[in-house]
TIDRENLUM-463788 format. One record per residue (C-alpha): residue number from 1; x, y, z. Coordinates in steps of 0.25 Angstrom, whole numbers. Each point is the difference from the previous one (the first is absolute). Layout:
TISE   kolza      px      py      pz
TISE     NUM       X       Y       Z
...
END
This chain:
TISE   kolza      px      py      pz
TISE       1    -133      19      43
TISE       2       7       4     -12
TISE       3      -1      17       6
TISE       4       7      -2      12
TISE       5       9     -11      -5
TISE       6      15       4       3
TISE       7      10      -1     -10
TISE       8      11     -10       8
TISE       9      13       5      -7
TISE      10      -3      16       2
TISE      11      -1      -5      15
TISE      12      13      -6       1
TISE      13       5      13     -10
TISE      14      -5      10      11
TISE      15       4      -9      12
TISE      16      14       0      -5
TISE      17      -1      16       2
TISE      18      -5       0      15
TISE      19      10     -10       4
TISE      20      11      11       2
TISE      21      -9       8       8
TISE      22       0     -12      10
TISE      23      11      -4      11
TISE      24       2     -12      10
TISE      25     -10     -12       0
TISE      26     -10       6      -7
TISE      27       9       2     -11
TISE      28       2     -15      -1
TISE      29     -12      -4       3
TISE      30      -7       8     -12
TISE      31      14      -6      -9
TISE      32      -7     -14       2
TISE      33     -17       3       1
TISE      34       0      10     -12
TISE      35       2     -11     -10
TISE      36      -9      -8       9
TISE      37     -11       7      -2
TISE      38       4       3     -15
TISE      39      -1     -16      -3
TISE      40     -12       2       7
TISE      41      -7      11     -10
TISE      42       5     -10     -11
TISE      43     -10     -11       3
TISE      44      -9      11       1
TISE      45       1       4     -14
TISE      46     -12      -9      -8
TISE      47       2      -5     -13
TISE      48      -2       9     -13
TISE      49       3      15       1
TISE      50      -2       6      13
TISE      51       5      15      -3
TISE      52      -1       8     -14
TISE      53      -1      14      -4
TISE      54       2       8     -12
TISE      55      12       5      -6
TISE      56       2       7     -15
TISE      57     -14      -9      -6
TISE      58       7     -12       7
TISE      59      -5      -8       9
TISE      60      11      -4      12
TISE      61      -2     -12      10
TISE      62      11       4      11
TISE      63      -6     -11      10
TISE      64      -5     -16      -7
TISE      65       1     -13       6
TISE      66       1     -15      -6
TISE      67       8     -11       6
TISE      68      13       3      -5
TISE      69       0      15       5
TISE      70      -4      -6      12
TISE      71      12     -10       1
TISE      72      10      10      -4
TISE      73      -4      10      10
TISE      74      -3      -7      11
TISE      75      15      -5      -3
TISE      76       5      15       0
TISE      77      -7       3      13
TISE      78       7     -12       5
TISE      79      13       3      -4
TISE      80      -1      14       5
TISE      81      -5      -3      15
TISE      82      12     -12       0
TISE      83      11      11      -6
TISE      84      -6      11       9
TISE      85       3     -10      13
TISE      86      13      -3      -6
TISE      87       5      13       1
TISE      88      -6       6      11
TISE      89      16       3       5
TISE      90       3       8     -11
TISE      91       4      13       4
TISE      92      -4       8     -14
TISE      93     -12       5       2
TISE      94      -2       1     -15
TISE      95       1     -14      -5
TISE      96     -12      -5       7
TISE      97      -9      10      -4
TISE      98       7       0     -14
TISE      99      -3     -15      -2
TISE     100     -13      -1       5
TISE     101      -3      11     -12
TISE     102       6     -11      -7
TISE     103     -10     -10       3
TISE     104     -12       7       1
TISE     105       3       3     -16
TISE     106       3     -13      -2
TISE     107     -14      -2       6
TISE     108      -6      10      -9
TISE     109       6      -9     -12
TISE     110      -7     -11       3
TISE     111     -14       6       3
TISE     112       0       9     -11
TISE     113     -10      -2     -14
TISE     114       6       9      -9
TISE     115      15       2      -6
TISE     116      -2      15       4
TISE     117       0      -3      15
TISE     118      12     -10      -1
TISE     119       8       8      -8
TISE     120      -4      11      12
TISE     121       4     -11      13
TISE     122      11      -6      -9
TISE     123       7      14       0
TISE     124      -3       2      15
TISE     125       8     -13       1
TISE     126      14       5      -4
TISE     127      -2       9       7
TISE     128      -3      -5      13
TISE     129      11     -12      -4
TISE     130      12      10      -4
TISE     131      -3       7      14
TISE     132       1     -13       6
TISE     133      15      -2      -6
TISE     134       4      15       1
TISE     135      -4      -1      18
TISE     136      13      -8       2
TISE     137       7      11      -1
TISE     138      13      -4      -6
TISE     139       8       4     -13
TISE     140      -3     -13      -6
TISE     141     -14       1       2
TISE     142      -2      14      -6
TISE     143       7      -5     -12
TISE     144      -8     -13       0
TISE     145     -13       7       1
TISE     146       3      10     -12
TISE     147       4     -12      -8
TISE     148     -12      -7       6
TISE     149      -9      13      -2
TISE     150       4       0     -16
TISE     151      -4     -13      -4
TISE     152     -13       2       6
TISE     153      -3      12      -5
TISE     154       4      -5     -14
TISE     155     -10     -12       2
TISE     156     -12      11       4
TISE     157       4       8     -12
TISE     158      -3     -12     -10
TISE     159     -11      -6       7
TISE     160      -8      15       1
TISE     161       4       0     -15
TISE     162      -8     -13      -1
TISE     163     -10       3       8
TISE     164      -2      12      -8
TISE     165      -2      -7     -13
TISE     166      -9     -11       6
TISE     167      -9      13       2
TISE     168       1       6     -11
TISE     169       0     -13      -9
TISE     170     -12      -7       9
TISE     171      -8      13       6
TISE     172       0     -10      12
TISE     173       8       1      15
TISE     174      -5     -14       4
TISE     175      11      -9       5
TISE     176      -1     -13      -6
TISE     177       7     -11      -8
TISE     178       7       7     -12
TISE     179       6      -6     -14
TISE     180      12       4      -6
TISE     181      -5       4     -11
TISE     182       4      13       1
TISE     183      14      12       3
TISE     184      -8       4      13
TISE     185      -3     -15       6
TISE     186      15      -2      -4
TISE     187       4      12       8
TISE     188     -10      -3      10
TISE     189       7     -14       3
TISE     190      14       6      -1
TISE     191      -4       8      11
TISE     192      -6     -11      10
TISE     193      14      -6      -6
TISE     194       8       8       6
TISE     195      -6       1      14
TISE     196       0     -16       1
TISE     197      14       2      -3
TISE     198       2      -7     -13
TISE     199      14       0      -6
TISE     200       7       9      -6
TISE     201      -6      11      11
TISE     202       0     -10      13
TISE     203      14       4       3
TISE     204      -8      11       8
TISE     205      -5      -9       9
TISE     206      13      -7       5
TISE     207       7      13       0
TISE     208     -11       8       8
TISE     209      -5     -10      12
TISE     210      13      -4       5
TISE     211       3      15       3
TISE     212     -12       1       7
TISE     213      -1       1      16
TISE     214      -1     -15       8
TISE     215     -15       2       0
TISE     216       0       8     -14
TISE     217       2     -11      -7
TISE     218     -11      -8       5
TISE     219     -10       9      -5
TISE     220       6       2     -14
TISE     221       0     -16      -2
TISE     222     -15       0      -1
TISE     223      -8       9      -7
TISE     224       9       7     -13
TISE     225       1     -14      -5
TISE     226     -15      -6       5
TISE     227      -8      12      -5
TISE     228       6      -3     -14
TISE     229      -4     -16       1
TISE     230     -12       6       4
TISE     231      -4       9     -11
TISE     232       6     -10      -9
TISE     233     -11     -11       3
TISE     234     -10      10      -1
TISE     235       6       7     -14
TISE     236       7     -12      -7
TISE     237      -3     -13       5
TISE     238       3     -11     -11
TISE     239       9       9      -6
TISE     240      12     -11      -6
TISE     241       9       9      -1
TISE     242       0       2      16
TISE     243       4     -16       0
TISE     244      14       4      -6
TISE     245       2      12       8
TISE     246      -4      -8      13
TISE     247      10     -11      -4
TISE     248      12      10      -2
TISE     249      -3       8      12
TISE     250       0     -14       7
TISE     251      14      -4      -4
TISE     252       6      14      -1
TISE     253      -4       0      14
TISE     254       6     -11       4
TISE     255      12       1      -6
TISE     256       4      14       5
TISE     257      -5      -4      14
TISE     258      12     -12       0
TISE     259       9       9      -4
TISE     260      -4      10      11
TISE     261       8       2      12
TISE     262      -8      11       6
TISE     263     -11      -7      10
TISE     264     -11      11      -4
TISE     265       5       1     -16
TISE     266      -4     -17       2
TISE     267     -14       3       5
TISE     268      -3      11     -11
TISE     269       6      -9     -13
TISE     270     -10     -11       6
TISE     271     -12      10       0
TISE     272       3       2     -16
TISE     273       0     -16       0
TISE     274     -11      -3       8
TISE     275      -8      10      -8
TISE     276       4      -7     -13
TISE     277      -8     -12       5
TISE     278     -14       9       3
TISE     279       4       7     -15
TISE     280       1     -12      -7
TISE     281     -13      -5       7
TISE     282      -7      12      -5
TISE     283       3      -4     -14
TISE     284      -5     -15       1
TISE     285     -12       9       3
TISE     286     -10     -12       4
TISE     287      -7       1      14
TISE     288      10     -11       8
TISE     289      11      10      -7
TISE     290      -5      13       3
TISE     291      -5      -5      14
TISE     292      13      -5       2
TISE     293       7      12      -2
TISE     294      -9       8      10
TISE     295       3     -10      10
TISE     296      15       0      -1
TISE     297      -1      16       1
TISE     298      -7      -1      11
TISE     299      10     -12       8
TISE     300      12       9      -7
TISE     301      -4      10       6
TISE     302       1      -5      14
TISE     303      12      -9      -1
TISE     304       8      10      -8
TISE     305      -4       9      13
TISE     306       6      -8      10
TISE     307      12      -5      -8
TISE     308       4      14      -1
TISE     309      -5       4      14
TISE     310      10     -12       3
TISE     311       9       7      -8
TISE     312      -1      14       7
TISE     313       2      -4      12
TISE     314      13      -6      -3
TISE     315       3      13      -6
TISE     316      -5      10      11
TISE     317       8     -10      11
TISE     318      13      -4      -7
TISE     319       1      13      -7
TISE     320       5      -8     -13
TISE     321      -7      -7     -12
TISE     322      10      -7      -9
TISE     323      -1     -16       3
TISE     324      15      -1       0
TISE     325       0       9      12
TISE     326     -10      -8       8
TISE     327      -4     -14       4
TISE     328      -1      -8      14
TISE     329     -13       9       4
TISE     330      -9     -10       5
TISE     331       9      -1      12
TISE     332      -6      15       4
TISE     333     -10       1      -9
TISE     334      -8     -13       1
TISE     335     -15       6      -3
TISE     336       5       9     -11
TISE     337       5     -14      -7
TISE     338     -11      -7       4
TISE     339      -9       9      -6
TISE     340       8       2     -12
TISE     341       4     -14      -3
TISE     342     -17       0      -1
TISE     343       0      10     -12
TISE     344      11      -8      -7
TISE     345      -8     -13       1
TISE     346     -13       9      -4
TISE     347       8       5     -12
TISE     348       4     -12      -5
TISE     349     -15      -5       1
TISE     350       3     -10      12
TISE     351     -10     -12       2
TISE     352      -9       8      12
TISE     353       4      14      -3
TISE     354      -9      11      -6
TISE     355       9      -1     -14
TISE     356      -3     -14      -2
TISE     357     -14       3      -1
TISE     358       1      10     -10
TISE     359      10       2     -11
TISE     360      -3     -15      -2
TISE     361     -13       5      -7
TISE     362       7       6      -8
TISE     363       9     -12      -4
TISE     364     -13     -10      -1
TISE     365      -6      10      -9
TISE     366      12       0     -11
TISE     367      -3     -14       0
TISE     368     -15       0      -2
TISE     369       3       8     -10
TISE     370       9      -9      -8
TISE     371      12       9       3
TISE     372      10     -10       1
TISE     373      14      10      -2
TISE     374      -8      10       8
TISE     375       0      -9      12
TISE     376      11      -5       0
TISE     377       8      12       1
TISE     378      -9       4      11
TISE     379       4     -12       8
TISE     380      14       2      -3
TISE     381      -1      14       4
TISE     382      -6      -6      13
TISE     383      13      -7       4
TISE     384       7      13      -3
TISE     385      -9       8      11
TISE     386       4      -9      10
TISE     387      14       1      -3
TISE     388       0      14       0
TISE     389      -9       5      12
TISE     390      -4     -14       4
TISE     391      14      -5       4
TISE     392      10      11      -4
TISE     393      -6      13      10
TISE     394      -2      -9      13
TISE     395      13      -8      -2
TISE     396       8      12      -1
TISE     397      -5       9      10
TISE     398      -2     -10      11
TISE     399       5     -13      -3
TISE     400      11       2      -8
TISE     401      15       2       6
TISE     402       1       6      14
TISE     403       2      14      -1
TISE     404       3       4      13
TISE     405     -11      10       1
TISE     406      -9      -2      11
TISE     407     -12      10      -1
TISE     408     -12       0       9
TISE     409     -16      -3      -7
TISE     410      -6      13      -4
TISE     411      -9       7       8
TISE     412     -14      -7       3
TISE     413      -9       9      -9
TISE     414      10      -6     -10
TISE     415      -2     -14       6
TISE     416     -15       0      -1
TISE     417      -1       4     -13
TISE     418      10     -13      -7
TISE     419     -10      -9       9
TISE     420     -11       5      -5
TISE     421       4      -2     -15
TISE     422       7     -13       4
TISE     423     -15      -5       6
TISE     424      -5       6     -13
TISE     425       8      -9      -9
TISE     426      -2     -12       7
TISE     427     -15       2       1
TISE     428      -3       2     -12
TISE     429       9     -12      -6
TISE     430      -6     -11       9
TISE     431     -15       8      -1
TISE     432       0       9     -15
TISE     433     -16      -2       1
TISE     434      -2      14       4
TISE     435      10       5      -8
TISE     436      -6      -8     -14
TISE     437     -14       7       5
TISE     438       5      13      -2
TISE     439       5      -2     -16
TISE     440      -7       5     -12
TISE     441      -5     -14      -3
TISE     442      -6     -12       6
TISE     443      12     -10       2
TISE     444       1     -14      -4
TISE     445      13      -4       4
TISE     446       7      -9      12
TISE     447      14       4       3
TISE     448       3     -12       7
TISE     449      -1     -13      -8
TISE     450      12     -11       2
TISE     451       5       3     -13
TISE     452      -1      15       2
TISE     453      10       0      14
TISE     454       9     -11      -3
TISE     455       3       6     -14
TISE     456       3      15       8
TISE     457       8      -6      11
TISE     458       9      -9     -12
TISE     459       0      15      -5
TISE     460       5       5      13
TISE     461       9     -12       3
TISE     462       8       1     -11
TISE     463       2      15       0
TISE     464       3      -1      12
TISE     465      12     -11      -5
TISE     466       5       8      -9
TISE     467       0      13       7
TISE     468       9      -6      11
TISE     469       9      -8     -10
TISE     470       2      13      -8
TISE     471       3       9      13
TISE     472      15       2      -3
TISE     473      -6       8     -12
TISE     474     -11       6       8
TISE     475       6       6      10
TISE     476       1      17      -3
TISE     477      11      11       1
TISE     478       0      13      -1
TISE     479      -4       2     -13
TISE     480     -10       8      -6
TISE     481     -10      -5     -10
TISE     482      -1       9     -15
TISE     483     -16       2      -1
TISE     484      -7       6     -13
TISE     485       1      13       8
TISE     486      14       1      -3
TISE     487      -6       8     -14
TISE     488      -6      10       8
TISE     489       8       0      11
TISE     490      15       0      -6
TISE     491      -1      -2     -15
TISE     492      -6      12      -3
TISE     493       5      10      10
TISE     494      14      -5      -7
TISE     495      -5       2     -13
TISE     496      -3      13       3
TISE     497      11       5       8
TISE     498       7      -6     -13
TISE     499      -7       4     -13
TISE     500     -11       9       5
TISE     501       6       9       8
TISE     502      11       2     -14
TISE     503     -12       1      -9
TISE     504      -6      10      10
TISE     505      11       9      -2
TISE     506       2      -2     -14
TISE     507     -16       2      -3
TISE     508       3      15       9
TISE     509      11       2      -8
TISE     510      -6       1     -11
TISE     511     -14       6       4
TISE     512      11      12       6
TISE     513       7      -1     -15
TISE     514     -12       3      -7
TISE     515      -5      10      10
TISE     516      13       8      -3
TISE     517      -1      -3     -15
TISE     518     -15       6       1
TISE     519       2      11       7
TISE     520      11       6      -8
TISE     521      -5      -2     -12
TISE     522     -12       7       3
TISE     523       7      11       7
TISE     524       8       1     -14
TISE     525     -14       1      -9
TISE     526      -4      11      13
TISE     527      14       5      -3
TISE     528      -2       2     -15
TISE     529     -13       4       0
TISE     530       2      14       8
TISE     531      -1      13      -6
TISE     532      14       0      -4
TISE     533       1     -15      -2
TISE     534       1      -5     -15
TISE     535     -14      -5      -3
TISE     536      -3      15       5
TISE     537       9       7     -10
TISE     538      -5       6     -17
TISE     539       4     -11      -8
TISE     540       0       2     -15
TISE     541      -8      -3     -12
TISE     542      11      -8      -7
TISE     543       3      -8      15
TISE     544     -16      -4       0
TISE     545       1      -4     -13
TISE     546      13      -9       1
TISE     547      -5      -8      14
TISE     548     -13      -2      -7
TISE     549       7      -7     -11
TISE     550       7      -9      10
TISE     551     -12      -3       7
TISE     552      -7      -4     -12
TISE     553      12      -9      -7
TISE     554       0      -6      14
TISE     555     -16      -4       0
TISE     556       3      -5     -15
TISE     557      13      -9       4
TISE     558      -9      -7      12
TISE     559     -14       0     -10
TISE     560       7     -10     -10
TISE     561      13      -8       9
END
């Protein structure tokens, strides 16, 4: 079986370039079988390494299974059949194939047994994302996607740096759990860092994916992000300084996305929060933490999809995206707010919704473990989600204030795909048996005890309260929110402009100065040196004789000062 096992991710990457070739229905049919039969060739793949070969006295493995390669990409596959139907109407004929190159990377990730091969698909993935960003077209998306492009770059630059001194320092390519006990694994973790977009560098991630396309933005939610929880569990799972890097992510998120008028700018700071909570898991590192942390990516995945595939529509059908500017959609719009009012609830871990079943693992495992301030904070970052995205995004867009506008549902294709990943949250929150039989562990816990819903819907309740007694202060304008990227983005440009441009010409300046110092002092020693030039000329015996006295009281001044 193992020789003519197919690698499902480089079927996704080379579908992704036959795509163009195709027009009409064929087209979209292909769009949404592909990664059909990709999830298929996933659950083909057995346990243990299916493909390896030889490459400078290392052994590769570009092809393994186990349980948590298998959830991760069986999720990607998902994502990209439910993104590909989504965005069956968009006319670029780049982004489609662009984010599916995308996804089958992402794929290759998860299935890969060596940090050689991930460093190879985690590579192909900025790539196949900055295309992504760059096929809307617009000035505000070429700039995003260079900015975009950078960070990423930056990330591969130190993770290959850590990868390369794993090798050197272990002789080994096996990806497996890692200490850090050394400057590679730092570098190493650094680079998953940056991908999961921990702060400072996450300001890539609300700054790119709102300038993405309708449907652009769908795709980029879920596998940047994922893939690094992903490698994450598998490289540094009990890690504990991953519990404090989750917990700032989680409020950092939350506190940028109340601030945020910008309807897609919400939905990205809360990917940054809702990783913080898989993060912080990772670093509990027991198996109710570390399953619960593949769980929630794996809901996050889905109702972060239709959030923003809510959220696109709005978008592609209003033309606008600042929540001051809409508002009263759900007279017009009526499945777009249905479906997304399903998402908010599955975000904010709803009794009966797919995010209820998961991130509370990862609560209930900070409390087994006797990590008392640890869950804590996580419970109060849970009220936060849900005023953010739970609350906040569907009030907003389509409950809030009328707005006058009166826009129609999106096309069907579009339709389809926000019930399918609305049937997929509920699903899996009144029924989480299939999706607790796919984790990396056996599973030993019951989501829904008395004490477990009650305490979540006091949660909700009163979040709720306080979200509708704070409104006055709530309700946005047309500001815009000061990011870490303001560094990058302003700060040092102006520091430039202002003080390295200045030294740039005074450094030339001086390099022209010393030039022209140079070259007429040696064409002075050429000068002199010519046949009728002093150092050419008879000089007498009585001359000689004086300068080498000189010389000589000279050497004896210096010899005894």
């Amino acid at each position: 079986m193992a020789e003519v096992l197919i690698h499902p991710g480089l079927v996704l990457i080379v579908g992704a370039f036959l795509l163009p070739l195709l027009r009409g229905v064929v087209r979209s049919t292909a769009v949404v079988v592909l990664p059909l039969i990709v999830l298929w060739l996933v659950w083909q793949v057995p346990d243990g390494p299916a493909w390896q070969l030889r490459f400078l006295d290392y052994t590769l493995t570009p092809l393994q299974g186990d349980k948590l390669s298998r959830l991760f990409a069986t999720i990607f596959s998902l994502m990209a059949a439910g993104g590909g139907l989504f965005a069956m109407t968009q006319k670029s004929r780049i982004e489609v194939p662009a984010a599916y190159v995308y996804a089958g990377s992402a794929i290759g990730v998860a299935l890969a047994g060596d940090l050689v091969t991930v460093f190879i698909f985690w590579e192909l993935m900025a790539v196949g994302s900055t295309l992504v960003l760059w096929s809307q077209g617009t000035d505000a998306a070429y700039r995003a996607a260079r900015r975009y492009l950078m960070i990423h770059l930056l990330g591969g630059v130190v993770l290959f740096a850590g990868v390369t001194g794993h090798i050197v320092n272990t002789g080994d390519v096996t990806f497996t759990r890692m200490a850090l006990d050394s400057p590679a694994h730092w570098l190493i973790l650094i680079g998953f860092l940056v991908n999961a977009g921990a702060p400072p560098l996450s300001a890539w991630l609300s700054d790119a994916y709102p300038e993405a396309s309708w449907s652009g933005t769908v795709f980029l939610s879920a596998f940047t992000t994922k893939t690094a929880v992903y490698v994450l569990i598998r490289g540094f799972p009990g890690t504990e300084l991953l519990i404090w890097v989750g917990l700032f992510m989680v409020f950092y998120g939350i506190i940028y996305a109340l601030l945020e008028n910008d309807l897609r700018r919400i939905l990205s700071y809360s990917i940054i929060n809702q990783v913080g909570f898989m993060i912080a898991g990772i670093g509990i590192g027991t198996e109710m933490a570390l399953n619960g942390a593949a769980a929630h990516a794996f809901a996050h995945i889905i109702y972060k999809a239709l959030l923003l595939m809510s959220a696109g529509s709005v978008v592609l059908m209003t033309g606008k995206r600042k929540c001051s500017e809409l508002g009263g959609l759900f007279h017009t719009m009526p499945l777009t707010a249905a479906c997304g009012t399903i998402g908010a609830l599955a975000i904010s871990a709803f009794p009966l919704t797919s995010g209820f079943v998961s991130k509370s693992m990862v609560s209930q495992a900070a409390l087994d473990g006797h990590l008392m301030w640890v869950w804590l904070l996580l419970t109060a970052a849970s009220a936060g989600v849900f005023l953010h995205a739970g609350i906040k995004f569907p009030w907003f867009v389509f409950f809030q204030k009328d707005s006058g506008l009166r826009p129609a549902e999106p096309p069907m294709s579009m339709r389809w795909a926000m019930v399918v990943f609305s049937f997929l949250c509920i699903a899996l929150g009144v029924w989480p048996e299939p999706l607790y039989a796919l984790l990396p562990y056996a599973v030993n816990f019951v989501p829904y005890t008395g004490a477990h819903v009650v305490t979540q819907l006091q949660l909700l309740l009163f979040s709720g309260l306080a979200f509708f007694v704070l409104l006055p202060y709530l309700k946005r304008t047309l500001t815009i929110t000061l990011d870490a990227d303001w560094v990058w983005r302003l700060l040092l440009p102006a520091l430039l402009r202002n003080v390295g441009l200045p030294l740039t010409k005074a450094w030339h300046m001086l390099v022209h100065a010393a030039y022209v110092l140079i070259t007429e002092s040696t064409a002075l020693v050429l000068y002199q040196h010519r046949q009728d030039g002093r150092f050419a000329r008879t000089w007498s015996t009585r001359s000689m004789a004086l300068w080498v006295l000189v010389l000589l009281l000279g050497f004896l001044v210096i010899y005894y000062l």
